[in-house]
C-alpha positions in Angstrom: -19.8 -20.2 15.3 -19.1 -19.9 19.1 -19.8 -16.9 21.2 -15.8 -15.9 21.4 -15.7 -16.2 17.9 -18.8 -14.3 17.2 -17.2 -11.0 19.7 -13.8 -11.1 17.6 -15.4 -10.8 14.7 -17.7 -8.0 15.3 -21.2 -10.6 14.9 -23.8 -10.5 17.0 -24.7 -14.3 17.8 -28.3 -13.6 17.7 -29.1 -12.1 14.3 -25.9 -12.6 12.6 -25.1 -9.4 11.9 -22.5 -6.7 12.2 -23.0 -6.2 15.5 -24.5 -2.7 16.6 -21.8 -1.5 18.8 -18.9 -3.3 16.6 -16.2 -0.6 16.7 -16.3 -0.2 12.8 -19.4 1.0 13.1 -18.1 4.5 14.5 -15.7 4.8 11.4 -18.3 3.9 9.3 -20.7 7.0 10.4 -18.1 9.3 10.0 -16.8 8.4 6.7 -19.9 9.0 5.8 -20.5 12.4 7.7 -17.8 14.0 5.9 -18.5 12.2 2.6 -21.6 14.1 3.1 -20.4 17.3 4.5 -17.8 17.2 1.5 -21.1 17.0 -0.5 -22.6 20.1 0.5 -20.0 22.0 0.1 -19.3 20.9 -3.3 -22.7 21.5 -4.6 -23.2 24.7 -3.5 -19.7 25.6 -5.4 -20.4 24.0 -8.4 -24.0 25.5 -8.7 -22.3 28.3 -10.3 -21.6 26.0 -13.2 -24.8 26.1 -13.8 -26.3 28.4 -17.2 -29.5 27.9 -15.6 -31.4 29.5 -12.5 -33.5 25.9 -12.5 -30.4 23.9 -12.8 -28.6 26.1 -9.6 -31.9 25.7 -7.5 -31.6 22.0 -8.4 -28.4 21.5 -7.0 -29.3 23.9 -4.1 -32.0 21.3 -3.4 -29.1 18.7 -3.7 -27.2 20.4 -1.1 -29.9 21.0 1.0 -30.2 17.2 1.4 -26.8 16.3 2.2 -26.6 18.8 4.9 -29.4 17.2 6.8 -27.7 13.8 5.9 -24.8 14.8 7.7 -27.3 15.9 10.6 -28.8 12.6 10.5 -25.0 11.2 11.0 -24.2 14.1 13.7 -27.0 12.5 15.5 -26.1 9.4 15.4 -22.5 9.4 16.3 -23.6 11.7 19.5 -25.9 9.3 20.3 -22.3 7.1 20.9 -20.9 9.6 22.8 -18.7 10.3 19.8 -17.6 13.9 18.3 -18.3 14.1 14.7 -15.6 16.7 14.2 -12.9 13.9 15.5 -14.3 10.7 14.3 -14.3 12.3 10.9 -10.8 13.9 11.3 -9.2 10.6 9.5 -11.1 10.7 6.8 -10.6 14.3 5.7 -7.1 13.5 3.6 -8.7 10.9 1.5 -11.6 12.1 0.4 -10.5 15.5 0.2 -7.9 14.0 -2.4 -10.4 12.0 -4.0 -12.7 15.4 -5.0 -9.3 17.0 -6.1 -8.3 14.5 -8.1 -12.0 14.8 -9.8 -12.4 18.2 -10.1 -15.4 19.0 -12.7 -14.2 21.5 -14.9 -17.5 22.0 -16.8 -21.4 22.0 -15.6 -21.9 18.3 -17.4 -19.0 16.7 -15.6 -20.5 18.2 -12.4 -23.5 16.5 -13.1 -22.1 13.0 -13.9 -20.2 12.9 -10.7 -23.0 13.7 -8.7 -24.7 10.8 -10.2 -22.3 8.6 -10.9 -19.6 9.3 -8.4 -22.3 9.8 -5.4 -23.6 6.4 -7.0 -20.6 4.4 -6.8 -20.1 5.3 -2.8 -23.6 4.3 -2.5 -23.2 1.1 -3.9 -20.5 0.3 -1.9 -22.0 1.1 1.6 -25.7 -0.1 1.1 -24.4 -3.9 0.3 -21.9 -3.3 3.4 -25.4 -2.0 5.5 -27.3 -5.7 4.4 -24.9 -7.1 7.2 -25.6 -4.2 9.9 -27.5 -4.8 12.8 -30.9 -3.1 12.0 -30.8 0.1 14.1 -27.2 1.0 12.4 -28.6 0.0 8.8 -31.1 2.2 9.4 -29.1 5.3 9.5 -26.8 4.1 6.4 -29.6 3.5 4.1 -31.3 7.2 5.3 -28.1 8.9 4.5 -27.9 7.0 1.4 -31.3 7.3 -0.3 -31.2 8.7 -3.6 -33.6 11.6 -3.8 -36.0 13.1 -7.3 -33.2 15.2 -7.6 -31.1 12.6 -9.8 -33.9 12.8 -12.2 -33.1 16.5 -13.0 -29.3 15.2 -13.6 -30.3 12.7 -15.9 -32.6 14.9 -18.0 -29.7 17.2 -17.7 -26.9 14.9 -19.2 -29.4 12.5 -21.4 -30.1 15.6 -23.4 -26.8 17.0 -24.1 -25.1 14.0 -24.8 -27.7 13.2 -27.5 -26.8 16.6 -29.0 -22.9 16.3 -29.5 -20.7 12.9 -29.7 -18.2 14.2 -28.7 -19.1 15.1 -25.4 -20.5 11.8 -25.3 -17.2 10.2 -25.6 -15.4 13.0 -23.4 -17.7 12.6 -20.6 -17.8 8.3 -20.7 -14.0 8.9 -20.6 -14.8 11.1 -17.2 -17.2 8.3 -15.9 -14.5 5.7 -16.1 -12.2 8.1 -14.2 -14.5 8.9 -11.1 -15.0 4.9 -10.6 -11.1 4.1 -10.8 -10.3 6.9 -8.5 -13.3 6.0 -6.0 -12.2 2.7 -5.4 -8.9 3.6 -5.3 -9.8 6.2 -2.3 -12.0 3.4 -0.8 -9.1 1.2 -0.7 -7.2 3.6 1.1 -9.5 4.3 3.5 -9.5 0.4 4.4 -5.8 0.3 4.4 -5.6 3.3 7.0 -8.2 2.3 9.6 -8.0 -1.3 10.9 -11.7 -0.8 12.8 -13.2 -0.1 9.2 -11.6 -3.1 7.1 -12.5 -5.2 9.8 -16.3 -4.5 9.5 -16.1 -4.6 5.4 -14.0 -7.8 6.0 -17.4 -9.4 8.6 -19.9 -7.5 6.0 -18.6 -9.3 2.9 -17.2 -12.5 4.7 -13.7 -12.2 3.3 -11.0 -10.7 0.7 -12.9 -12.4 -1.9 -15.9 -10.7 -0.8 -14.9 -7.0 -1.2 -13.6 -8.6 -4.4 -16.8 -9.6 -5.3 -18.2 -6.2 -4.0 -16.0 -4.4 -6.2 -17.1 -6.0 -9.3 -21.0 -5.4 -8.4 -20.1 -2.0 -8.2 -18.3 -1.6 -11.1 -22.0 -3.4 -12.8 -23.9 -0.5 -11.4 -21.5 1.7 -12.4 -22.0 0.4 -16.5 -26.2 1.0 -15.2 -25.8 4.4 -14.4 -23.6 5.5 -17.6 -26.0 3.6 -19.4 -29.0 5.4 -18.5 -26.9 8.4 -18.6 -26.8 7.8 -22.2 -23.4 7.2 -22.0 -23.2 3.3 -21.9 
């Protein structure tokens, strides 16, 4: 691949990867900030779902870790020269569309789509950060760690489902609905912003790729349900 080549694409010619100051890269970070921001909000509403004062400190915790992932992102976009508030003004509509479309009426399908719906976006950007240039993988995969937290979410659902089928079935029907609906969003999001689908597009080589990408997540997403108790 020649040097021109490598520049339109995005690829640094000396590791091969997205390179660091690909435009993409601002889009990504602030997808992420407000996916993360989003979060925080979300969790501290939905505490209230909660019949127990160990299950709303729990997801306190919860919050309390996304808010200082969206710091992490804050940081990094300044770092750029880049506003958080506007980068992650064109992402608002689509993710805010996504969580109203997947609403959790009940305490249970709160706790699924924290681990399953949080899951399924972290799928999606971690095999996108194996292409990054190291100091911008770095801040994806820190934003994107999954924390003890989850365990609580598992006992949580693990135990209730084992208790009534027919929440079992009523929450695997919910499961299938968060990973339709994310990928849907995600598509959007690509459709929308050039910048972005041009750094998936490098990331994953080509359509066939985020094709591919899309199926590994929808693996995952079986995983999770699974350990869930509801594969």
């Amino acid at each position: 691949m020649g040097a021109d080549t490598s520049a339109a694409l995005g690829v640094s010619e000396v590791s091969g990867k997205v390179a660091a100051d690909d435009p993409g890269v601002i889009d990504l970070f602030a997808v992420l900030a407000y996916g993360e921001i989003s979060a925080f909000y979300r969790l501290a509403e939905e505490a209230k779902l909660s019949p127990t004062l160990r299950g709303k400190v729990a997801v306190a915790k919860m919050a309390g870790a996304e808010m200082d992932h969206f710091k992490t992102l804050e940081q990094a976009l300044a770092a750029r020269g880049v506003d958080v508030f506007d980068a992650m003004a064109p992402f608002v509509r689509a993710l805010d569309a996504y969580h109203a479309s997947t609403d959790p009426s009940t305490w249970l399908e709160s706790m699924v789509k924290f681990y399953v719906g949080d899951g399924i976006a972290a799928d999606f950007y971690t095999e996108i950060a194996d292409a990054l240039a190291p100091e911008v993988s770095e801040v994806v995969r820190d934003v994107l760690a999954e924390t003890s937290h989850s365990e609580f979410v598992v006992e949580e659902v693990r135990t209730a489902v084992a208790q009534n089928r027919s929440e079992r079935d009523r929450l695997t029907l919910w499961g299938r609905r968060l990973l339709g609906e994310a990928i849907t969003q995600a598509q959007y999001v690509m459709a929308q912003r050039d910048e972005l689908t041009d750094l998936v597009l490098t990331a994953t080589g080509d359509l066939n790729g985020i094709a591919t990408l899309f199926e590994r997540m929808q693996n995952s997403h079986a995983e999770r349900m699974t350990v869930l108790g509801l594969g």
